[in-house]
N, C-alpha and C positions, 0 to 999 in steps of 0.2 A: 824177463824181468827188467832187462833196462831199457825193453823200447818203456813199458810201462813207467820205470822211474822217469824216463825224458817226460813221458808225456806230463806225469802230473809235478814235474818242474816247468815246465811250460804252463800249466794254467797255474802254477801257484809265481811265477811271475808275470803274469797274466795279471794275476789278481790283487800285484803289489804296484804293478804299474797303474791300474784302475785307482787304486786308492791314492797312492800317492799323487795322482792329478787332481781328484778331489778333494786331498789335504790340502793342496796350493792354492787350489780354487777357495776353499774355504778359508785360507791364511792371509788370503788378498787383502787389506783395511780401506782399501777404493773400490770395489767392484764396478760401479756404476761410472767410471773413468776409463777410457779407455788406455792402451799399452802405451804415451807420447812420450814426448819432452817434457812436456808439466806435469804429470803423473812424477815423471822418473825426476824431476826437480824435488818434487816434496818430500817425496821419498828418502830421496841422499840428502835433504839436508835435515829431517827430523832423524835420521842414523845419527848424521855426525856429531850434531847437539845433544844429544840421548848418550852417547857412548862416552863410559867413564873413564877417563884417562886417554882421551883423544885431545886434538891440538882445539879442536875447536866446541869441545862440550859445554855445556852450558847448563850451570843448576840448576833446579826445576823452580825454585822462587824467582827465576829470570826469564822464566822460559813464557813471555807473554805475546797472546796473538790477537791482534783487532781485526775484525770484519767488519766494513759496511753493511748497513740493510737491505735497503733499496737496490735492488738490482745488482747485490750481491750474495744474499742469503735468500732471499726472494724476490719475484716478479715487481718489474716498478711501472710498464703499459700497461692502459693508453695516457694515465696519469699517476701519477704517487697513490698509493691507497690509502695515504693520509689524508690527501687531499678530496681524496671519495668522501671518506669521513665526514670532513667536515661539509662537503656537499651536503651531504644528507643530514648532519645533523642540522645544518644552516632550515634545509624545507622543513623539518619539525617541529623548531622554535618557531620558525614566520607563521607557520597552521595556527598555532599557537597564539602567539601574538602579530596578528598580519599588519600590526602597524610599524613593525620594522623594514618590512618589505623595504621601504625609501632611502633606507639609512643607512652608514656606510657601519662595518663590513659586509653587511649582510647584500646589501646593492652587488654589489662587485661579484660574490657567490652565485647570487641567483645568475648576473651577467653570464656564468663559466668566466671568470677573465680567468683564466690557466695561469696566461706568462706572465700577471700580475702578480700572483699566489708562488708559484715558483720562483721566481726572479731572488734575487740576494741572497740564495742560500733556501729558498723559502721563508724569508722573514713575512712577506707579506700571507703565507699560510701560520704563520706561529700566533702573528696578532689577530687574526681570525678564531685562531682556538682560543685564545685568550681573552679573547671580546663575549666570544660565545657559551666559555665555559669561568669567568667571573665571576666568583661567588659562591659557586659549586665546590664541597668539601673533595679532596685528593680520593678519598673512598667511594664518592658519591661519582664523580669522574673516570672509574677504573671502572666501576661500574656499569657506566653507559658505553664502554669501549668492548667491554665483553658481550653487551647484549647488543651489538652492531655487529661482532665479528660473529657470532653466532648466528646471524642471521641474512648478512649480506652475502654478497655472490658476486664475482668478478664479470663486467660487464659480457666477454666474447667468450672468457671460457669457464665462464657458469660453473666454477670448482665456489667455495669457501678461501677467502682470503688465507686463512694459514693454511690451506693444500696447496697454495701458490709457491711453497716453498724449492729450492732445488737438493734433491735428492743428492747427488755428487758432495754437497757443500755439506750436507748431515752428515756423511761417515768424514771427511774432513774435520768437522769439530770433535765425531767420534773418538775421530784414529786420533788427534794432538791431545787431546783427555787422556785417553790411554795410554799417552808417554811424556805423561808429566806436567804439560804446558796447561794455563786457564787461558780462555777463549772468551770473549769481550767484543761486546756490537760499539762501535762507535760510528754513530748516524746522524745528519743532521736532522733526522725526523725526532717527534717528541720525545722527550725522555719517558716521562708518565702513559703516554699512547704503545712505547713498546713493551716499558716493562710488563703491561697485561697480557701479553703473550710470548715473551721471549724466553723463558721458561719449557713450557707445556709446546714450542715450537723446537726450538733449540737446542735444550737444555742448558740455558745460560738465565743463571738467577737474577734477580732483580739488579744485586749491588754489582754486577759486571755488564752494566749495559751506561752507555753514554750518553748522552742525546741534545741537542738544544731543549731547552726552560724557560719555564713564566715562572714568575714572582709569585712566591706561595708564599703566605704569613700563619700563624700560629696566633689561633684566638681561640674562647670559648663560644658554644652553639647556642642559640637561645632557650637548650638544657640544661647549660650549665657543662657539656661534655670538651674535653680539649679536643679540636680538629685544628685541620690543617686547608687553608681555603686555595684557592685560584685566586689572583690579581689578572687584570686585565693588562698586562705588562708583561712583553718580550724584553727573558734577563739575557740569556745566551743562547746565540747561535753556532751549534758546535756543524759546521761544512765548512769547505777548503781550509783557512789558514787556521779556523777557529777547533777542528780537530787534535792539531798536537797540542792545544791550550789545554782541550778538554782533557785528554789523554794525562797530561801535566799534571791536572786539578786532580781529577777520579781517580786514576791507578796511580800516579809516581812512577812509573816504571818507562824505560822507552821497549816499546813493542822488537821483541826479533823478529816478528813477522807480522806483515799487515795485507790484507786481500782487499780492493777496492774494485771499483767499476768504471769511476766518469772522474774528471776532471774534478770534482768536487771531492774526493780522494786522494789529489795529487799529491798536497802538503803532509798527507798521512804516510801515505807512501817515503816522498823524500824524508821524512822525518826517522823513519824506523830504517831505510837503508843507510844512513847516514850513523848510523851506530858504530861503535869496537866488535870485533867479531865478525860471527855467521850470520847473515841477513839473509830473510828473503821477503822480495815485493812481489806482488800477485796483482793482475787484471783480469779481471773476464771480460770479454769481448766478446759482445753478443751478434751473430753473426748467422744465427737459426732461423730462419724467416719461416721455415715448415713448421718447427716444435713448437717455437717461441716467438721471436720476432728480433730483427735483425737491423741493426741503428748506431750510430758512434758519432761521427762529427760536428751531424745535420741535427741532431734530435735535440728538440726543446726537452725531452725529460731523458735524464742516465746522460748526457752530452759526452763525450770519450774525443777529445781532439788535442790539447795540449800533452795530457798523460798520457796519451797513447807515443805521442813522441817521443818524450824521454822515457818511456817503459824500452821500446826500441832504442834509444840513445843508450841505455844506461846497462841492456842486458836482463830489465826484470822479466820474470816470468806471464807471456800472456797466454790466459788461458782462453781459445778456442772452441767457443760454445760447440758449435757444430762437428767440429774435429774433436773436441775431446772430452765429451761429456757422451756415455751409452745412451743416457737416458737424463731427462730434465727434471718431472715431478717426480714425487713418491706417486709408485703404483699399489691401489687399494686403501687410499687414505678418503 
């Protein structure tokens, strides 16, 4: 009897140790992270902000997080997908009407001038949408952004722009939802261009997304119905300094934690580590030239050369595409 009892204590600890690795496994809120130092950063600092009656807790109407877009929640090679966009819408309108062909902005599009369109923040992309979408009602515009993303495809890796997401960054906004904190894009890509996906990507609603703006006014439609038009006018551009503005404007709140990419992040960054309390700043540092692709100082688009220095100077967290991410996209999306 008691070789028998050893035995069936041995598979019933057997069987508690199977389980209990699969509890852990399943208790993980990163899986697609790998075990680092940026794992274990986010980690100890959503404990210590969460934990009530600790030195450094932080209520949950405090507990706010900005993410950039581009090249932080998703893909931003071989160009901005904003910038695709307006490619394309740009050849649609000129089929259309080919006597624009000649005329600026549309000249400059058909060119590709990229570092034209990028440059200032992307102002020279903002007044291209603005030029091209003048006139067109806010619903009529949201519109044509969902029948583009429904039906474009990323030029090399042939996914759908919102499969370009990174999978890692999902249970990130997951796991800070789950403990309290609301989560908020602040990009300097269109305000009106993300909010039609930011949602059904993210799950970050309309009112929690930031963006640079054109001038919309408020008339009646030759129905009679109230709308809301496009002006052909760049009001704000929310990149580098113009983030903590927006940030200012939209939330009121200064972020405990903010995740960026490139140089156009920076003032976002110094902005929320410059706070009272627990901060954390966050880089990714695209570094994967296999998964993804791999760029920081040199690169006309996501640029990473000043930030990256005082991320280093300063202690912030960089996060290591290729070291610290299991996996890039969602798999089976």
């Amino acid at each position: 009897m008691s070789k028998l009892r050893a035995a069936l204590a041995a598979l019933l600890l057997a069987g508690m140790g199977a389980w209990s690795t699969a509890a852990l496994a399943q208790s993980d809120p990163l899986p697609s992270w790998n075990d680092g130092k940026a794992k274990q950063a986010i980690l100890a600092f959503v404990g210590k902000v969460t934990q009530e009656g600790g030195a450094d807790f932080v209520r949950p109407e405090q507990r706010i997080a900005t993410f950039d877009n581009d090249g932080t929640l998703w893909a931003e090679q071989p160009i901005y997908f904003q910038v695709q966009f307006a490619f394309d819408e740009v050849k649609r309108l000129v089929a259309q009407r080919p006597e624009l062909k000649g005329k600026e902005p549309y000249r400059s599009v058909i060119a590709r001038d990229i570092k034209g369109l990028t440059a200032g923040g992307g102002k020279g992309l903002l007044q291209v949408m603005a030029a091209t979408h003048a006139g067109m009602t806010t619903e009529d515009f949201a519109g044509t952004v969902g029948s583009w993303l429904a039906s474009a495809r990323h030029p090399t890796k042939q996914r759908p722009y919102t499969e370009m997401v990174y999978q890692p960054q999902l249970e990130l906004l997951a796991y800070l939802r789950a403990n309290g904190f609301k989560t908020f894009i602040v990009s300097g890509g269109g305000i009106e261009f993300m909010r039609v996906f930011a949602e059904k990507a993210y799950g970050i609603p309309p009112e929690q997304v930031v963006g640079s703006t054109g001038v919309v006014t408020f008339r009646l439609d030759a129905n009679g119905k109230p709308q809301l038009f496009k002006e052909a006018k760049v009001e704000f551009v929310d990149d580098g300094p113009g983030k903590p503005v927006g940030i200012n404007r939209l939330i009121g709140r200064r972020p405990i934690l903010a995740f960026g990419n490139s140089d156009g992040d920076l003032q976002m960054l110094q902005y929320t580590a410059a706070g009272q309390g627990a901060r954390l700043a966050l880089i990714v540092h695209h570094t994967d030239a296999e998964r993804e692709w791999a760029y920081d100082r040199t690169s006309p688009i996501g640029k990473l050369d000043k930030a990256l220095d005082e991320a280093t100077a300063k202690g912030w967290t960089i996060v290591d595409m290729k070291m610290d991410w299991k996996t890039i996209f969602p798999v089976g999306r």
